[in-house]
N, C-alpha and C positions, 0 to 999 in steps of 0.2 A: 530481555534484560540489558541486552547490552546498549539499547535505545536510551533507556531509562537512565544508564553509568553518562552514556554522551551527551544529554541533559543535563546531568549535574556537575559533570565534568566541564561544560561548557558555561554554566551559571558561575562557576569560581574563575573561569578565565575572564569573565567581564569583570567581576569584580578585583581582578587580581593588581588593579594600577594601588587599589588602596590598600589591600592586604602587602603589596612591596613597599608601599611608603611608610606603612606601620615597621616594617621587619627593618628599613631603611633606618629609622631613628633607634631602634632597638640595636645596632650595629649589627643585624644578622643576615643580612645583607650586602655584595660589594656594589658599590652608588656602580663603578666604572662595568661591572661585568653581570650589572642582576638580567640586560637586555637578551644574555643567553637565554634564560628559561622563554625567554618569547620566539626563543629563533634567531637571533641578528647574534652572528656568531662572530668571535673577536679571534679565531686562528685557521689562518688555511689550510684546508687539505693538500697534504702533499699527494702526487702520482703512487700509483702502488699499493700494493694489499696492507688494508688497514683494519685489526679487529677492535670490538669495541668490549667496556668492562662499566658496567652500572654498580654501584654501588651507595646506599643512602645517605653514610654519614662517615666520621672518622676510623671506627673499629671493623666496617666492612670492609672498607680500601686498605688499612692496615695485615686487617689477614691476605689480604691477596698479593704485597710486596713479594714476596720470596717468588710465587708464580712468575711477576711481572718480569721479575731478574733473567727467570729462563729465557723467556719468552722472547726478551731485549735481544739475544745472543742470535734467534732463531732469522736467518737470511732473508727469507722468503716474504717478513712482515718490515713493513716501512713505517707504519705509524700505530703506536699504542693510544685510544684515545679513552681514557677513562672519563667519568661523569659521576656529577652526588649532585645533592643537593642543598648540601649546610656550605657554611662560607668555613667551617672548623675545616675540613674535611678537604676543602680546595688549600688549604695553608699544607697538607699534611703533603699531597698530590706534591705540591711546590717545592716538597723537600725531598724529593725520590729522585735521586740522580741517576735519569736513565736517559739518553737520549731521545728515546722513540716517544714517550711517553709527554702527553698533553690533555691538558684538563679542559672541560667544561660543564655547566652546569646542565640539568637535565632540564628537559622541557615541559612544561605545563602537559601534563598526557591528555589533549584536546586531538583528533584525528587530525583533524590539519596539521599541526602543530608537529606531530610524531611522524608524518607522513616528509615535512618539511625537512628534517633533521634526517632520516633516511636518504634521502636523495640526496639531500647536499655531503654527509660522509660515506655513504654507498659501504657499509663495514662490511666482510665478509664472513663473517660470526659476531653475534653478539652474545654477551656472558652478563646474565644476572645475578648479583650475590646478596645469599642471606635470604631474606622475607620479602624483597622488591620485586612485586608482579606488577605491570601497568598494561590492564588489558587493550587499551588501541594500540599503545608497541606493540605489543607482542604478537597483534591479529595482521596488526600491517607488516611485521618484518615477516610473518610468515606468507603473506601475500607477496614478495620480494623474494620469496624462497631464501632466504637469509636464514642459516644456523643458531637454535636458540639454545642454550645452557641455563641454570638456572646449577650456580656453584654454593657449596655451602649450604644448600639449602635449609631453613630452619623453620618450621612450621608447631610454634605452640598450641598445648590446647586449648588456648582462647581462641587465637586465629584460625586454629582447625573448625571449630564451632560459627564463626561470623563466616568463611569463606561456606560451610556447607547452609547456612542458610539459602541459597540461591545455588542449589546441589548441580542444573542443568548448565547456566552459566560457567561456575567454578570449573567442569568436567570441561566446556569448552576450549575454554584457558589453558589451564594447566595442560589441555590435551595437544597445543598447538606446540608444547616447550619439548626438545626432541630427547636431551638428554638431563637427568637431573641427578646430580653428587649431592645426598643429605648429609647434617653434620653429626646428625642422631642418626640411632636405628628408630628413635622415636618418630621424627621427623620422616625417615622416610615411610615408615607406615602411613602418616597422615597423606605424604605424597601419593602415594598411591593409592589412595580411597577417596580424594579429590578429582583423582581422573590423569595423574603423571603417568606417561607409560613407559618410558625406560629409569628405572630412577636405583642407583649404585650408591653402597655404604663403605665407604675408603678409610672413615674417622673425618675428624673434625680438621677444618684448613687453620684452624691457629693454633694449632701444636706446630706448625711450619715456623721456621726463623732465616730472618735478613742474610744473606752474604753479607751486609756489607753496615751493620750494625756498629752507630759509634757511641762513643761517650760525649756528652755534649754538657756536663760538667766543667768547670772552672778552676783552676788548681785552688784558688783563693775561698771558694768553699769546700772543697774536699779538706784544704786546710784546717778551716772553721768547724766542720762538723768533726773530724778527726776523734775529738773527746768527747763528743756526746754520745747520749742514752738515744737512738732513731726509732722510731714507727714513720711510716706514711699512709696515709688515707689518698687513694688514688680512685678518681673517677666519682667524685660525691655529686647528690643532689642537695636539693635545700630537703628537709632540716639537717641532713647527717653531718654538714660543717660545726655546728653547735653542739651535737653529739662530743665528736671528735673532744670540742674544746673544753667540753664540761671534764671527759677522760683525762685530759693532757693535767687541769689540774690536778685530779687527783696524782696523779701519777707524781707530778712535779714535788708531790711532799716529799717523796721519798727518791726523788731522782733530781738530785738539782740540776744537773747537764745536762736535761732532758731537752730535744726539739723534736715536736710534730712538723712533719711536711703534707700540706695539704693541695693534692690536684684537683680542682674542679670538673667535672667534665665538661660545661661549660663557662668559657675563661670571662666571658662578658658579665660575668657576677660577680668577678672576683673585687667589688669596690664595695662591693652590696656584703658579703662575705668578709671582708676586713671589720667593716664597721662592728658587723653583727658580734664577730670576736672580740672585738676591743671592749664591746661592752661587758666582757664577762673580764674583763680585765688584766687582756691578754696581749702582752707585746708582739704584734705582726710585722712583719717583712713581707712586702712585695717583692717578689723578685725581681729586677730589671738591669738591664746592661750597666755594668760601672757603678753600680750602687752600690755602696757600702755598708756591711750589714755589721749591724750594731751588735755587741756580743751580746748584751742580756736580750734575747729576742726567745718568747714563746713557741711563735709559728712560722712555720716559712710558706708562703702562697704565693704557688706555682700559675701565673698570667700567660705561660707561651702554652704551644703545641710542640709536641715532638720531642718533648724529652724526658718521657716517663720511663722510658728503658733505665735510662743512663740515673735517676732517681733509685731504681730498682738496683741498680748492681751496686750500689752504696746502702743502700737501707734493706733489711732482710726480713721486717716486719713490716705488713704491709695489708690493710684495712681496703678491703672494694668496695665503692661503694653501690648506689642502686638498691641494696640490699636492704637496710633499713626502713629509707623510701620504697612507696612499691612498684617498681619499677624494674624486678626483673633477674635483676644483678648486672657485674659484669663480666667478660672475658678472664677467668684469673690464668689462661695458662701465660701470658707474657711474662706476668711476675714469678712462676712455678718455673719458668726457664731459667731464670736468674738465680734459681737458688732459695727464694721468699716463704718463709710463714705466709701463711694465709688467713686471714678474717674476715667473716663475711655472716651480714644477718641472717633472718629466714625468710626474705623474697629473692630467689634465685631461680626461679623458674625458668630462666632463658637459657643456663647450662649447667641443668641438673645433672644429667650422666655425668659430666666433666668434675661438678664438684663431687658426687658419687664416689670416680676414679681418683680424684685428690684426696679424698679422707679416709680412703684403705690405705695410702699410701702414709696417712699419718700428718698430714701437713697442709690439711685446712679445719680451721674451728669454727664452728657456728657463735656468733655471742648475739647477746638479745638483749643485755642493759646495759648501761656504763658500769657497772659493780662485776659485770661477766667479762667487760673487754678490757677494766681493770687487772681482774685475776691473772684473764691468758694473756696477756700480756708482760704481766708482773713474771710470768712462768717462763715466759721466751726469753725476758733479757736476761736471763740466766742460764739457759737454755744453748745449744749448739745451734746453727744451723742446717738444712736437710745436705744431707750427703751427696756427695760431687756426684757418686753414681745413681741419683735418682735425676740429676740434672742432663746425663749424658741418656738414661733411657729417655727423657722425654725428648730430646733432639733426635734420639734415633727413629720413634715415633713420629715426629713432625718430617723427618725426610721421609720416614715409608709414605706417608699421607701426600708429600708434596708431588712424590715420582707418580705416584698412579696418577693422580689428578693430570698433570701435565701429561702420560702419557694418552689418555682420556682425550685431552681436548685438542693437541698436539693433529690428531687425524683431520682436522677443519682447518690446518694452516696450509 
C-alpha cells in the first residue's frame, strides 16, 4: 500500500507547478514563499536543538500558542519551527511573538521531498496536531529515530472509517507514532483500533489560553459599537453569510442599533461576501485600517486574521459557523472563554463532546432556521451573560489540560 500512496503522491507532485499557479491567482498562495512546499527553504537553521510542530491550517496552530509560550521559556530548545500549510495560518504564525518560533510551509509528502526537509532541520521531536498524518514523514522521521507525537489528536467517524479501509497500512502508520494525546475519549478509542500504541486522554488542547492575549480593537470602534444591539457570526462558510444576513433583517425590525459582525473563515471571500449582502440590501463595512465607518452600516466584515478574540470580548452572542454548511463546525471554546452565548447548527460533528459539555452548562443553542436563530437570539439580548464563574472553570480546565500536555512532551527536550 504504501507503493501505491508514493505513486499517487508523486503524480500530484508533477502536477503541482499548475495546481500552485491555480492557488497563485486564487490568492491562497504566497508567490514569495510557495518554493517551501518544494523544499527551497527561505530561513536558516540556527545551531542547536530544534523541535518541530505540523499543523494544517489556522485553528490547529491556534490551539497550540499557549504550549509554544512554555516551551519559548525552556533553555535547552533554540529554535521552534512550526509548519501548515494554508497561507491563513502562516499570517497567524507571524503574529505569535515568540522569539524562537519560525514558520514554514510543509512539503509536498513525496519521499524525497520529506526526506529533504529532515536533513536539512534535523528536529529533535516532531509533534503533529489534530488529524495531520503524512505517511512518508512519518516512516522517515521514524527511520531518523526522531520522536513522533501526534497532539490533539482528533479522529472522526468518517476518518476512522477511510483510514480503516486499508486496516494493514493504517496499523503501520499509526504504529510508527510513539505517543498520542486525543482530544476526545472518542478519538482516542479510534486511535487505538487503528493500531496507536501509547495513546493518553488529558481533554482537549483548546480549553488552553494565550499568556499573552490582546485586544486588537480600535478605541474608535468600541466607540461606534458602544450603543449597539451585537451578535457575531465567526468562522462562516458560503451560504451561512446569507444566512446570517437574512437574520440581521429580521432582527433590524425590532432592533434598530442593531450590527452583525461577520468573520469569514476564509478572508479571500470577503469581496465575494460583501456583494452577496448588498444584495439583500444591506449596508456593509469592510474593515480596514483608517477607514471610516459610516454610522447607518448593517454588517461589519471582518478581512484580517487575528482578531477574533478581541471581537469576542466585545460581542457576547456569537454564531460558529461550519455548522450550517456541512462542514463539521467549529472550535467554540475560544468564544466560551470570553464569556459568549453560543449558536451553532446541527453539523458539529468535529467537537461534539465539547458542544455536549457546553449545553449542560447552559450556554450553547442549536438553531436550524432563521425563525430559530431569530427567537434565541431575540432571548439573549435580553438575557445576562454566562457568569464570570463559568468563565474561570473553563480557564481552570484549559491550564489542567495544558500542564499535563507539556509535562508529556517536556521528556523529549
Amino acid at each position: 500500500m504504501i507503493f501505491l500512496y508514493r505513486v499517487l503522491i508523486n503524480f500530484i507532485f508533477i502536477f503541482s507547478p499548475i495546481i500552485i499557479i491555480i492557488r497563485l491567482l486564487k490568492k491562497k498562495e504566497s508567490l514569495k514563499r510557495f518554493k517551501e512546499k518544494l523544499c527551497f527553504f527561505s530561513i536558516q537553521r540556527r545551531k542547536g536543538k530544534i523541535v518541530w510542530f505540523h499543523g494544517a491550517s489556522v485553528g490547529e496552530l491556534q490551539s497550540i500558542v499557549p504550549l509554544l509560550e512554555k516551551i519559548e521559556k525552556n533553555k535547552n530548545i533554540k529554535q521552534i519551527l512550526v509548519t501548515s500549510n494554508t497561507l491563513s495560518s502562516s499570517k497567524i504564525v507571524r503574529k505569535i511573538k515568540l522569539k524562537k518560533v519560525i514558520h514554514q510551509f510543509f512539503p509536498i509528502d513525496t519521499n524525497y521531498l520529506s526526506l529533504k526537509f529532515i536533513n536539512y532541520w534535523k528536529p529533535s521531536s516532531a509533534f503533529f496536531i489534530d488529524s495531520e498524518i503524512w505517511p512518508n514523514m512519518i516512516l522517515n522521521l521514524k527511520k531518523n529515530n526522531i520522536p513522533i507525537f501526534l497532539l490533539n489528536g482528533r479522529i472522526t467517524n468518517r476518518s476512522f472509517k477511510n483510514w480503516n479501509i486499508f486496516k494493514n497500512f493504517t496499523k503501520t502508520i499509526f504504529g510508527k507514532i510513539d505517543i498520542c494525546l486525543s482530544s476526545s475519549l472518542e478519538s482516542k478509542n479510534y486511535l487505538r483500533k487503528l493500531g496507536a500504541n501509547k495513546v493518553k486522554f488529558f481533554g482537549n488542547l483548546k480549553f488552553s489560553q494565550s499568556e499573552n492575549e490582546k485586544n486588537f480593537l480600535d478605541n474608535n470602534f468600541k466607540k461606534f459599537i458602544s450603543n449597539k444591539k451585537l451578535w457575531c457570526a465567526s468562522s462562516t462558510h458560503e451560504p451561512e453569510e446569507i444566512f446570517c444576513g437574512l437574520v440581521h433583517k429580521k432582527l433590524k425590525k425590532k432592533y434598530k442599533n442593531l450590527l452583525t459582525i461577520i468573520i469569514p473563515r476564509h478572508i479571500e471571500r470577503t469581496q465575494e461576501i460583501s456583494n452577496q449582502l448588498k444584495k439583500l440590501n444591506l449596508n456593509v463595512h469592510t474593515s480596514e485600517p483608517k477607514k471610516k465607518i459610516k454610522k447607518k452600516i448593517d454588517i461589519y466584515l471582518v478581512n484580517s486574521y487575528g482578531k477574533t478574540k478581541s471581537f469576542f470580548l466585545e460581542c457576547k452572542n456569537v454564531f460558529l459557523g461550519g455548522s450550517i454548511a456541512k462542514r463539521g463546525g467549529q472550535n467554540p471554546l475560544e468564544a466560551t472563554r470570553y464569556g459568549c452565548n453560543i449558536l451553532h447548527g446541527p453539523n458539529i460533528s468535529n467537537f461534539k463532546e465539547i458542544y455536549e459539555f457546553l449545553k449542560k452548562c447552559g450556554i450553547s443553542k442549536k438553531i436550524t432556521s432563521e425563525n430559530k436563530t431569530y427567537n434565541t437570539l431575540n432571548k439573549l439580548f435580553l438575557k445576562k451573560t454566562p457568569s464570570r464563574g463559568l468563565e474561570k472553570r473553563m480557564k481552570q480546565i484549559g491550564n489542567k489540560v495544558l500542564e499535563k500536555t507539556y509535562d508529556e512532551v517536556k521528556s523529549v527536550f
